[in-house]
N, C-alpha and C positions, 0 to 999 in steps of 0.2 A: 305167224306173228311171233316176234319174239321180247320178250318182258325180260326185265334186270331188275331182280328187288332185292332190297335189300332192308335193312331197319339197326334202329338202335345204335347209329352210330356216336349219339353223345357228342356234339361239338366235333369232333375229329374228320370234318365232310369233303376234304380237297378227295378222298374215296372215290367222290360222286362226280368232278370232272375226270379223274382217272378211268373209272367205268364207262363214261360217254366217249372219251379215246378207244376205250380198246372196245367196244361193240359200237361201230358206228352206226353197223345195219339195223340194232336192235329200235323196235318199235314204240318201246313205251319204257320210262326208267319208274317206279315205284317205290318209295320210301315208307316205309309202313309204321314212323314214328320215333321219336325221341332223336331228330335232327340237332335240337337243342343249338340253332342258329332263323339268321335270317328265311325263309322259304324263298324269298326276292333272289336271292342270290346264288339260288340252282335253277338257273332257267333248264325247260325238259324235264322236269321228275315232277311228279304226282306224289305230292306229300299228304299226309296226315298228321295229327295231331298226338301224341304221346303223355305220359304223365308227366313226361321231364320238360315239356313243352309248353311256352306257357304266350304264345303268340295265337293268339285268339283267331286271327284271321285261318286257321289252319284249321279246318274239320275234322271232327270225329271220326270220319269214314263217308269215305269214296266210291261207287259203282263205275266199274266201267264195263263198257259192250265189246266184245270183241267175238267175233263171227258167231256159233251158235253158245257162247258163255257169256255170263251176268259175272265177273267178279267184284266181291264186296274187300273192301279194303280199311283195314282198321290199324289200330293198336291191340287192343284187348284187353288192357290195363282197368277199363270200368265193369268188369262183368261182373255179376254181384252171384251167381250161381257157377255149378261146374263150367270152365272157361270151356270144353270142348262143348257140351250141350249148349250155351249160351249161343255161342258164334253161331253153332249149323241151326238154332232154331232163330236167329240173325238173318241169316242166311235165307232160308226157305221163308220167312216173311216180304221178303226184297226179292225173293223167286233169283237168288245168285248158287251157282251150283260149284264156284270158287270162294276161296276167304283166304286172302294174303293178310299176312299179320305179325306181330312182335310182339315186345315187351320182356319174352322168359329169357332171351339170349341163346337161343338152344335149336338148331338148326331142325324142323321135323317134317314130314309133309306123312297125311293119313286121308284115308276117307269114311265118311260117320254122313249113315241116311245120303248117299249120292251126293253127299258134298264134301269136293277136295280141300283142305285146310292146308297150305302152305306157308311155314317158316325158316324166314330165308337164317334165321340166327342173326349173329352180329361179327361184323368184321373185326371190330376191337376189342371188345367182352366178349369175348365167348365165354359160355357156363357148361359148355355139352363134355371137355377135357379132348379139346380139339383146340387151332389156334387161328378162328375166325370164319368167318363165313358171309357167300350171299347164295342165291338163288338163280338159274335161268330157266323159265318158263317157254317151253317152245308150244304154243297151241296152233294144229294144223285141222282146221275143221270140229271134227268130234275127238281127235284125240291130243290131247294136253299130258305133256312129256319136262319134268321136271329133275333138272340137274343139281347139285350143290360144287359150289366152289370154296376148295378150302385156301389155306393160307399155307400154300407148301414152300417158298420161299424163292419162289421164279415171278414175282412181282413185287419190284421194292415199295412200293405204293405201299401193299399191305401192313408192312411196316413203321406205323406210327411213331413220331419223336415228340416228347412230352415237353 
């Protein structure tokens, strides 16, 4: 199976038909928050809801099953303790052994207590001194294999006009 997350893109989402062009095989598209637009108007992507977000129809966070993984799917922006403790102890109450997520702009993926924590970063803010980012999740059974895409200038898409 393969995932295309991304987050944080701030209004700026023509991104999100660009990415359903160029992975058409890919399985599931995931936005992990601060769309800051309509959600109606990216058929295909599994949204969540962000701080900057204020479209109530749009959840907190999202589980999805995909072969032997639970991933939880957030923002992060309401965690009222350390945000890594938070999320994995998130996590292991929903029995999810993934956490796609946003908010910091900072592209990272780790693992804490058997739970993978993936941040795709942001394709237009970036805060990492890198210049954007998303994510591709290949899970093939028990092994989940995670790429970053940066913004090296062989995609004019990536390229935003204000």
């Amino acid at each position: 199976m393969k995932l295309i997350v991304v987050s944080d893109t701030h209004y700026y989402n023509n991104c999100l038909f660009e990415l359903q062009k160029q992975y058409p095989q890919a399985d599931y598209f995931i936005h992990c928050g601060d769309l800051e637009g309509d959600p109606d108007q990216y058929p295909g992507w599994i949204i969540v809801r962000g701080n900057n977000d204020y479209d109530l129809r749009l959840p907190l966070n999202k589980i999805l099953e995909i072969e032997n993984h639970r991933i939880l799917i957030m923002h992060s922006h309401n965690m009222r303790m350390c945000r890594t403790e938070a999320m994995v102890h998130d996590a292991l109450v929903n029995n999810c052994d993934i956490v796609c997520f946003g908010h910091t702009h900072v592209p990272s993926k780790q693992k804490e207590n058997n739970v993978l924590l993936i941040n795709p970063g942001s394709i237009w803010f970036d805060r990492s001194g890198k210049k954007g980012s998303y994510a591709i999740i290949d899970i093939n059974s028990n092994d989940v294999c995670v790429e970053f895409v940066y913004n090296d200038g062989t995609h004019p898409w990536f390229d935003r006009e204000f």
